[in-house]
C-alpha positions in Angstrom: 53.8 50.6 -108.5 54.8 47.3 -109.1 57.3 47.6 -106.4 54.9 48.9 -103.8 52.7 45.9 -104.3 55.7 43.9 -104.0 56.7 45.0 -100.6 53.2 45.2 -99.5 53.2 41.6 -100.2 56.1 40.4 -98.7 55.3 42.5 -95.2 51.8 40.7 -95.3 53.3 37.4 -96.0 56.2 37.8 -93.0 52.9 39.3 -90.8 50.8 35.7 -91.3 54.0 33.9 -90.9 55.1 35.5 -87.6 51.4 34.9 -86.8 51.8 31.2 -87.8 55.0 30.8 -85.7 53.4 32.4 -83.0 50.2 30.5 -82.8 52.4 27.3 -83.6 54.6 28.0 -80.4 51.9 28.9 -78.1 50.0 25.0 -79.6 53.0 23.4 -79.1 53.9 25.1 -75.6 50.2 24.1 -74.7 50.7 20.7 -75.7 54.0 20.5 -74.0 52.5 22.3 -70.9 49.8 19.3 -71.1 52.0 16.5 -71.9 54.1 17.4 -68.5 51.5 17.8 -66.3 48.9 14.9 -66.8 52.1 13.0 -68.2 54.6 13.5 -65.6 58.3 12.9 -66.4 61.8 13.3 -64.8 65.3 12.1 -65.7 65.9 12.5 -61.5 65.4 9.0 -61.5 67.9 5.8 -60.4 67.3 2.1 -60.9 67.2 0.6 -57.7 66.8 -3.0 -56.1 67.0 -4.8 -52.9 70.6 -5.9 -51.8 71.2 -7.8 -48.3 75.0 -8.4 -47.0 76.0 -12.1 -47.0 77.6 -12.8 -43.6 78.1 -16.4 -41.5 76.3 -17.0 -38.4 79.5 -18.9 -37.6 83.0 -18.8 -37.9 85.9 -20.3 -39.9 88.3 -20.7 -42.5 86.3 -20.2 -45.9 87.8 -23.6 -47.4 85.5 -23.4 -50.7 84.7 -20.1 -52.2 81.5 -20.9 -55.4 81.3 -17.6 -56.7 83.5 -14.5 -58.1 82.5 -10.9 -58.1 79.5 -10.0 -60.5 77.9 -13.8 -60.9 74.7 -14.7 -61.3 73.8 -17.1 -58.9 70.2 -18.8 -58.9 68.4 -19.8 -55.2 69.5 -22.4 -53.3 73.2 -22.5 -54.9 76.0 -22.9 -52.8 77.7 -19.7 -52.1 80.5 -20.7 -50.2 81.6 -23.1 -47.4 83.5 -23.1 -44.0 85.6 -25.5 -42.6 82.6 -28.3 -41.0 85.1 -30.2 -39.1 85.1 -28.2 -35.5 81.1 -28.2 -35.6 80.9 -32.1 -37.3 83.0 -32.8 -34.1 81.0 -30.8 -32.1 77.8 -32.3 -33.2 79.2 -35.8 -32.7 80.3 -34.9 -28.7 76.6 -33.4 -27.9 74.8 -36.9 -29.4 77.4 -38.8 -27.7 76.6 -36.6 -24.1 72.9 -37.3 -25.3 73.7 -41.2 -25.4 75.2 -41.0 -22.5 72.1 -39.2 -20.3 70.0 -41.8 -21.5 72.4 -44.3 -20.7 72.7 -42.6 -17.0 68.3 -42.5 -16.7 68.4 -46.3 -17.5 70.9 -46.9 -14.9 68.6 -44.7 -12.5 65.5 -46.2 -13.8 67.6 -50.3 -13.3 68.8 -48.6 -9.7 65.5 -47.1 -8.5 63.8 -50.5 -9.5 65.9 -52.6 -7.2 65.2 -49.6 -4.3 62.1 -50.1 -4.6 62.1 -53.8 -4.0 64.2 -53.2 -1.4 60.9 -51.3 -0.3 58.9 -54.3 -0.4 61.0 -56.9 0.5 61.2 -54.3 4.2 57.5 -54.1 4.0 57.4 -58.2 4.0 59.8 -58.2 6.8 57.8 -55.6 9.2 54.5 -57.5 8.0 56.3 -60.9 9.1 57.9 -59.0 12.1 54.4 -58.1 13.3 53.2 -61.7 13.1 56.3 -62.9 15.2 55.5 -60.1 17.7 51.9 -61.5 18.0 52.7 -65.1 18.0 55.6 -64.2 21.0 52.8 -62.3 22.9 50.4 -65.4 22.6 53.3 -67.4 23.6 53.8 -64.8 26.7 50.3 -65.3 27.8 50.5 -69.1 27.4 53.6 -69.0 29.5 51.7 -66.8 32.3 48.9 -69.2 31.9 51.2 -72.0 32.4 53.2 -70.1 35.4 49.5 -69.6 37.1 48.4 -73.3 36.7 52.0 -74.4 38.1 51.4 -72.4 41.4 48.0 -73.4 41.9 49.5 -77.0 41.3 52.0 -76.2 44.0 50.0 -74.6 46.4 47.4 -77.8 45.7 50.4 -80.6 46.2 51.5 -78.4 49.2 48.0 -78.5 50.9 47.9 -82.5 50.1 51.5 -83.0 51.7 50.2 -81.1 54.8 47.0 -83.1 54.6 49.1 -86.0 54.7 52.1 -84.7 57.5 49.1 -84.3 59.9 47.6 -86.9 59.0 50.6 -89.3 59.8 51.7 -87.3 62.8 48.2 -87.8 64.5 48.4 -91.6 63.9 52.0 -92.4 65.1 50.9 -91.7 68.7 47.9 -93.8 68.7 49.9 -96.7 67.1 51.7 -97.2 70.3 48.0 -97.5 72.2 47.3 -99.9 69.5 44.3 -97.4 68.8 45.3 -98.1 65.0 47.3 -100.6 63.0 50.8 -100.5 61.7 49.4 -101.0 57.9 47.0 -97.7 58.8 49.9 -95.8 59.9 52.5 -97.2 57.1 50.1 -96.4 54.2 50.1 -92.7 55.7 53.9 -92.7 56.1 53.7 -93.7 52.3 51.4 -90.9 51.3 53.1 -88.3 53.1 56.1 -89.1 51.4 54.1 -89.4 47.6 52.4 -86.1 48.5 56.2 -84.6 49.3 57.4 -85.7 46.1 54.6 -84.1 44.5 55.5 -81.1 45.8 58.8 -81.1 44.7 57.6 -81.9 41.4 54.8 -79.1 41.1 57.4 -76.8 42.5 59.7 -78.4 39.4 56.9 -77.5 37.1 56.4 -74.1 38.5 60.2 -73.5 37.7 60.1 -74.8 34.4 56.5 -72.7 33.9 58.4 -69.7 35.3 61.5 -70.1 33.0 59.0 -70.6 29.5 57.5 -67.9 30.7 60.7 -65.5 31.2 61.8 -67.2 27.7 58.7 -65.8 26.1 59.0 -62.7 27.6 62.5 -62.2 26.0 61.0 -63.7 22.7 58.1 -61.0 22.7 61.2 -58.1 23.3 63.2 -59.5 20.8 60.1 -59.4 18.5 59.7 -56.2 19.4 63.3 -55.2 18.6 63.0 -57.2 15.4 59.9 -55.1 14.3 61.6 -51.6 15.1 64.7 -53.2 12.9 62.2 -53.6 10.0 60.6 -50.5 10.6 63.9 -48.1 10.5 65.0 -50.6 7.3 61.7 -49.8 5.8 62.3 -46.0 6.2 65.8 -46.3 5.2 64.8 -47.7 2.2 62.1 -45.0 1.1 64.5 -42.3 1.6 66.9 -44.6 -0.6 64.9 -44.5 -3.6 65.7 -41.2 -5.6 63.9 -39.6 -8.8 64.8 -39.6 -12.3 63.5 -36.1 -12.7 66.8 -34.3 -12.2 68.0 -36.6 -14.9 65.1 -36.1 -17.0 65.3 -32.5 -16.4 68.8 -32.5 -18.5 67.3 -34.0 -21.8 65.8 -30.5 -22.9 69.1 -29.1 -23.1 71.2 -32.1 -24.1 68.5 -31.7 -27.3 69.1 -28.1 -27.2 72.9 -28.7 -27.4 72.7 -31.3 -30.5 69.9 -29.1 -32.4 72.5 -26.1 -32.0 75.8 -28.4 -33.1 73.5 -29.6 -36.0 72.7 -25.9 -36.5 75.8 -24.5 -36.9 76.7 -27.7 -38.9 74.3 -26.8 -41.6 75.3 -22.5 -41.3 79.2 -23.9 -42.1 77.3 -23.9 -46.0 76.0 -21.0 -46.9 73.9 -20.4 -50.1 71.6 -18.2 -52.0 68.4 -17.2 -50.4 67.5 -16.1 -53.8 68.2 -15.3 -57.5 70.7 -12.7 -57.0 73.8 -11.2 -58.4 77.0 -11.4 -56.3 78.4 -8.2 -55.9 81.9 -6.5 -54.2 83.4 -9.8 -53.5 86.9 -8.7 -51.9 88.0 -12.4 -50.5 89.0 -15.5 -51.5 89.2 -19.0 -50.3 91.4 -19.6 -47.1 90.2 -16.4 -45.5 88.8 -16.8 -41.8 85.2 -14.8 -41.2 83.6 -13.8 -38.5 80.2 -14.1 -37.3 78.1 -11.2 -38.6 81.1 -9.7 -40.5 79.5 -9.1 -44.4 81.6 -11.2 -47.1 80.1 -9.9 -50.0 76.9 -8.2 -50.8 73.6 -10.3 -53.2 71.8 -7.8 -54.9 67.9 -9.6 -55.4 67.8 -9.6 -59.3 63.7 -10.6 -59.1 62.7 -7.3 -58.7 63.7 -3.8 -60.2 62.5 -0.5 -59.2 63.3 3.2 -60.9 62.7 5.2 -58.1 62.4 8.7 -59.7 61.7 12.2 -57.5 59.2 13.8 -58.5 58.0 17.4 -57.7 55.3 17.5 -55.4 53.1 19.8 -57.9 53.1 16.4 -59.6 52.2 13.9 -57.3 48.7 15.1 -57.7 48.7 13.6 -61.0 50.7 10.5 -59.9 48.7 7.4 -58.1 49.7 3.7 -57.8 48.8 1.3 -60.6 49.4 3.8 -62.9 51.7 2.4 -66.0 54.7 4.4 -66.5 57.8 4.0 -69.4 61.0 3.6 -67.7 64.7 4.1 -69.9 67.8 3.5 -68.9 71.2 5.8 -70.1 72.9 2.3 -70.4 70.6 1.6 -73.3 68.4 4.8 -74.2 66.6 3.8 -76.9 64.6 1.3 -75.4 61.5 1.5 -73.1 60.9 -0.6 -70.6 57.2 -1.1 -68.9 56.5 -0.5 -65.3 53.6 0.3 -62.9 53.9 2.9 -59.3 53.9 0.7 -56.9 54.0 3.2 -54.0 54.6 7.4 -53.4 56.6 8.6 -50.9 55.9 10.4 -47.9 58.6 11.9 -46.2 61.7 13.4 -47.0 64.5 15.2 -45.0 63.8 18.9 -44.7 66.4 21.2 -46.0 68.2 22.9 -43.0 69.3 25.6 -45.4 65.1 26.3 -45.9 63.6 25.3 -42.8 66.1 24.7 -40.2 66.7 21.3 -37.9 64.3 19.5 -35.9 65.3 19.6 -32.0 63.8 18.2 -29.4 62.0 20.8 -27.9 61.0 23.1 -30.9 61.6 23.2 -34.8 64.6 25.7 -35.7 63.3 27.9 -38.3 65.9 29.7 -40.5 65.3 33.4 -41.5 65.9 33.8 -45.4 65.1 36.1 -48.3 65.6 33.9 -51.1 63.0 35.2 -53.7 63.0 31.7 -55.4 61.9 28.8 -53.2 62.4 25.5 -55.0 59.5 22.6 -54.9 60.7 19.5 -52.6 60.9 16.4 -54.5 59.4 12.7 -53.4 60.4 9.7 -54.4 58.1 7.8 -56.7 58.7 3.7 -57.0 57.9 1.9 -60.4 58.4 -1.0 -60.6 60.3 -2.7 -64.0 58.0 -5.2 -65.6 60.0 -8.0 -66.9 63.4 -6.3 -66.4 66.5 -7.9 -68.6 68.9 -9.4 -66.0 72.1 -8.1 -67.9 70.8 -4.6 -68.5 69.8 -3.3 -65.1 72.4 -2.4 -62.5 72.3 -1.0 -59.0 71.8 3.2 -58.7 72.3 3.0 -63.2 70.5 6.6 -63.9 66.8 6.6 -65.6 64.2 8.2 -66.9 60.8 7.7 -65.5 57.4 8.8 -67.7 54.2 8.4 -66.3 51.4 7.4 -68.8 48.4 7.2 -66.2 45.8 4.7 -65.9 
């Protein structure tokens, strides 16, 4: 009897406790179920961070090299240097070609100011040929005047001396009928010869009237000439004086020129655009490089990301702001703080489930797999206050979401 109670015991006790560990497993499975899903987590998760290649924009011998693989350099420190002296001399020959273009304007500027006076002083001469031209026509109509005054002085004189010829001609007959005296007909002797030599001196005057005026007349051309002169110099000197606007023109790119030799100047120094840490550094000092050809790579040590994936059954309970515990296999034990910054949208489709994207129509691949896995996106936390010596480039994580 005392057995039988004994064993009923013991089966009743194993019942409750099988009952126990069943109603314990199915708790904790409920809490673990719950945990998961408003508490997503996932060690598919890399620590990630912006990186950028460090090449020159010019080329050279690298004659100083700052850093060595796997420094810490801070912004603004000098990351290496390339030989300065070809663009020094460069920048030196484009000032001195500056110089020298605003050496060649105030030439121009000297040359086109003495053209232009040339201008005026040809203006003046036209302006005082014109005056000569007039005073030589006056002088022509004087001389005409004069010429017109002489013959009616001529023809006057000439009608006197006949006056005079006829006069004495008509009393030498009657002097010998002693129908007039000899004083009458010697005082007309005596004015016929006066009233000759008048004639002979109008016609003198007409002469001389005549020449001044065919003097005058060769004054007036040669005016004339001497004002077609001034004229054609005038001209000739417009067409001399010259621009400074293809000169002027040239400054833009003689500026150009010395802002791109001072430009390449300041790229033969090349330094940190930001904290960083220098990373596969293969060269060393005395090495020529290219333009565009990467030396080394900066990884940007301000920011940090664990960019974990996610299955898309839990980016329903995933949204940006959210705080989130990141950890790190370099150091496992300690959690680090971090927030979603951004959820990813896209990622490539699995030819092996759907097929490949053409460019007509998608390629859809016939299958029978039974199991069809969940695609995974990429979530971004970012690491709040990240230790610069513990976080490295793709180091493996693990990414908890905590919510809001």
């Amino acid at each position: 009897m005392d057995l039988d109670t004994a064993s009923t015991s013991r089966r009743t006790v194993s019942r409750l406790l099988s009952v126990a560990i069943v109603i314990s497993t199915v708790a904790l499975g409920s809490v673990v179920l719950s945990q998961t899903t408003h508490y997503p987590r996932t060690d598919d998760a890399a620590v990630l961070a912006n990186f950028i290649g460090i090449a020159p924009q010019v080329e050279g011998r690298i004659v100083r090299l700052n850093v060595r693989d796997n420094q810490s350099v801070r912004q603004g420190d000098l990351l290496f240097e390339i030989d300065e002296r070809p663009f020094r001399y460069a920048l030196e020959m484009a000032l001195s070609e500056q110089a020298a273009l605003e050496g060649q304007i105030q030439d121009e500027q000297r040359r086109i100011a003495a053209l232009v006076s040339a201008v005026s002083v040809a203006r003046a001469t036209i302006q005082g040929s014109e005056a000569d031209i007039n005073r030589s026509a006056a002088a022509v109509d004087q001389a005409r005047a004069d010429v017109a005054n002489a013959a009616q002085g001529v023809e006057r004189t000439k009608a006197e001396w006949e006056y005079a010829n006829n006069n004495l001609h008509r009393l030498e007959p009657l002097l010998a009928k002693q129908f007039v005296t000899v004083d009458q007909v010697d005082r007309a002797r005596s004015l016929e010869i006066v009233q000759a030599e008048a004639v002979k001196q109008a016609e003198s005057q007409l002469r001389l009237a005549q020449a001044g005026l065919t003097s005058a007349i060769a004054q007036h051309e040669q005016s004339g000439a001497a004002l077609e002169q001034s004229k054609a110099q005038h001209e000739q000197a417009q067409h001399a004086v010259t621009t400074l606007e293809p000169l002027v023109n040239q400054r833009g790119a003689r500026a150009a020129a010395v802002e791109t030799a001072r430009y390449n100047l300041d790229n033969s120094r090349v330094y940190s655009p930001f904290d960083a840490r220098v990373t596969n550094l293969t060269i060393s000092e005395g090495a020529y490089a290219h333009v565009g050809q990467q030396i080394f790579t900066l990884i940007d040590a301000r920011i940090w990301w664990a960019v974990a994936n996610f299955r898309e059954g839990q980016l329903q309970h995933i949204a940006p702001g959210m705080r989130a515990d990141v950890y790190v296999m370099s150091k496992p034990n300690v959690r680090f703080s971090g927030v979603v910054d951004s959820i990813g949208f896209g990622v490539t489709p699995d030819p092996d489930v759907f097929g490949n994207f053409g460019s007509t129509l998608p390629d859809a691949q016939r299958t029978l797999n039974w199991v069809h896995l969940a695609s995974r996106f990429p979530v971004r936390v970012r690491v709040i206050d990240p230790p610069a010596e513990l976080f490295r480039l793709s180091e493996t994580a693990v990414v908890v979401i905590r919510g809001r």
